[in-house]
Residue, then its C-alpha position, 0 to 999 in steps of 0.5 A: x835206124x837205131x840199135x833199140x828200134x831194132x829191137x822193136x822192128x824184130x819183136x814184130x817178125x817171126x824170124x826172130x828167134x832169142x827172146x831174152x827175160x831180165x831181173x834188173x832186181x837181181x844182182x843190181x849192182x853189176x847190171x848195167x855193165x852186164x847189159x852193155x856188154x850183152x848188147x855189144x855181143x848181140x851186135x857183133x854177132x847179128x843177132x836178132x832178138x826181143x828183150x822183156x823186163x820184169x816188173x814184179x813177182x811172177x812177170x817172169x811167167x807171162x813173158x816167157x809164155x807170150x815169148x815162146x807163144x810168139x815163136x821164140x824157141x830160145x829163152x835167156x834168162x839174166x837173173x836168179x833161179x827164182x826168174x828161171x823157174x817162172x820163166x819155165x813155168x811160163x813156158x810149161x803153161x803156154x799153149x804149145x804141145x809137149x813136142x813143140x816145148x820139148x824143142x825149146x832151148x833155155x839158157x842163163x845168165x846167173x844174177x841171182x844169190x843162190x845160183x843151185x842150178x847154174x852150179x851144177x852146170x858149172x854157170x857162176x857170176x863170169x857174166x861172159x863166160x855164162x854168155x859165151x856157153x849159150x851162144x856157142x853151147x848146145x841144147x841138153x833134154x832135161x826134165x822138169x818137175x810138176x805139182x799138182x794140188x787142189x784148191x777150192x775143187x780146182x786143179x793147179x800146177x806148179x813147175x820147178x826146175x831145181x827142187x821143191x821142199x816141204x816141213x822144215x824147207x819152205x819154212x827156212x826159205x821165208x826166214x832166209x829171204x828175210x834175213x838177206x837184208x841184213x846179213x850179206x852172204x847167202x850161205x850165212x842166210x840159209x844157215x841162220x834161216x836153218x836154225x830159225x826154222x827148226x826151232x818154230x817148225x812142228x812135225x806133221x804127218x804124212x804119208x808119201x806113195x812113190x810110184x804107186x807104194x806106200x813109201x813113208x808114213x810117218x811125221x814129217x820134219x822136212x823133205x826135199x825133192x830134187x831134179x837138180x843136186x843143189x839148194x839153198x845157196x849151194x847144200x847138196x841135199x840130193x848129191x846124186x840128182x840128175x836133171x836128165x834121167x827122168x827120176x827125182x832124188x828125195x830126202x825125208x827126214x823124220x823129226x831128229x833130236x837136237x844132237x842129230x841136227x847138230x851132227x847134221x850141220x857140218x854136212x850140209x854142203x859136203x854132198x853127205x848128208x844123206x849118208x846120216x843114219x835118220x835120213x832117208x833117201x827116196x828115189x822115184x818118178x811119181x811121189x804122192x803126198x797126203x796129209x791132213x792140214x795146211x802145208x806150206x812148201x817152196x818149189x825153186x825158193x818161190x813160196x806156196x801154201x796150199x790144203x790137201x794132198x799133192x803130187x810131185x811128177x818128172x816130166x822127163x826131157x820136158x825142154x832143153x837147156x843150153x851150155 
């Protein structure tokens, strides 16, 4: 029987436990390598599995709720943080309890650009490194956030693992994602993205209540809510973030001069950026946000617009994740 028939004969049985979700799309040029060993070490190691590959935006979701919906109860993600937060969102709308989900172990394998969540736990581009950590590691509860919205009357969640930004966040994600193609460093991107975004973003108001207080009422330039301390290629926008304390650590910037923003720059990935005067940190479990227009924000760098208020929700210990 071959290696691959293997495979398919184990995705039928219930013993097989590791599903594994891969982005062939992310950090293409080392994946073959990164594959065979990948499959070299589950061989060595006995090691029964099932593997999906995605094939578009957003497949990451269906495969990871059918995986874990067939009894998978650990997920290895090979790629970026864009196929981890579908991935987990995938395994947050499956039909399992919470208790069930609260079980399920997570690991990565980063392949992607930004890498802000495999950078807090130390998880870089050392593809057998990241590797060794998942299979010899344990499972750490960590929680994970939740927006919920309306659109046309009809309730709608969205789940991030790392942040979800709005104002000036979304907005410099879309011109970053648009700028990768010509300029090769992530950071680069971001920072070129910054500058674009501030120039064509304009203020609105909001008002933010955090667990259950008026917080913020005022316009908004740009608000980053963070589970995980990184974003954006390795800015520590919420450096005392911690995604296993059940509270989120938030930012809100109200609309700076010029001269601010300048200031602002060289701070951006030396964890002081919240210590500037014109930015307020907000520090909650529960983070209500109204406003009267469109918005458009980025949860994990994925892009949605959306019209009427929102709420941000840490779903403490929501699953486990594995280094």
């Amino acid at each position: 029987m071959s290696f691959f028939f293997c495979i398919f004969a184990l995705d039928l049985c219930s013993n097989a436990m590791l599903g594994i979700i891969i982005n062939p799309k992310s950090g293409k040029k080392a994946f073959r390598a990164q594959r065979i060993y990948l499959w070299k070490l589950l061989r060595q190691r006995h090691q029964p599995f099932a593997y999906r590959v995605t094939k578009y935006a957003g497949h990451a979701i269906e495969l990871a709720r059918e995986l874990v919906e067939k009894g998978y109860d650990e997920i290895l993600i090979l790629g970026g943080d864009g196929t981890l937060s579908e991935a987990i969102n995938g395994i947050m709308r499956s039909t399992l309890t919470p208790e069930e989900r609260a079980k399920i172990q997570v690991g990565l394998m980063p392949r992607g650009t930004g890498n802000d969540w495999g950078r807090y736990w130390n998880l870089d581009k050392r593809f057998k490194e990241s590797l060794r950590r998942f299979f010899e590691g344990e499972g750490h509860p960590i929680d994970i956030g939740c927006i919920t919205y309306w659109r046309n009357n009809i309730e709608h969640h969205r789940y991030f693992i790392n942040s979800v930004g709005f104002g000036v966040d979304p907005l410099c994600c879309q011109k970053a994602e648009k700028l990768k193609y010509y300029i090769g460093s992530h950071h680069v991107n971001y920072v070129f993205g910054l500058i674009a975004a501030i120039v064509q973003h304009k203020a609105q108001h909001m008002i933010l209540t955090v667990d259950g207080k008026v917080a913020v009422d005022d316009l908004l330039f740009t608000m980053n809510i963070g589970n995980g301390p990184f974003s954006g290629g390795g800015i520590r926008q919420n450096p005392e973030a911690n995604p296993t304390d059940g509270i989120f650590n938030s930012m809100f910037v109200k609309k700076p001069t010029f001269k601010q923003v300048l200031k602002a720059l060289p701070n951006l990935f030396n964890g002081k950026l919240t210590e500037l005067p014109f930015i307020y940190p907000i520090v909650g479990s529960e983070i209500e946000i109204s406003y009267r227009k469109h918005i458009m924000f980025e949860a994990d760098g994925i892009l949605e617009n959306i019209i009427g208020p929102c709420k941000v929700t840490c779903v403490h210990h929501a699953l486990q994740f594995r280094v």
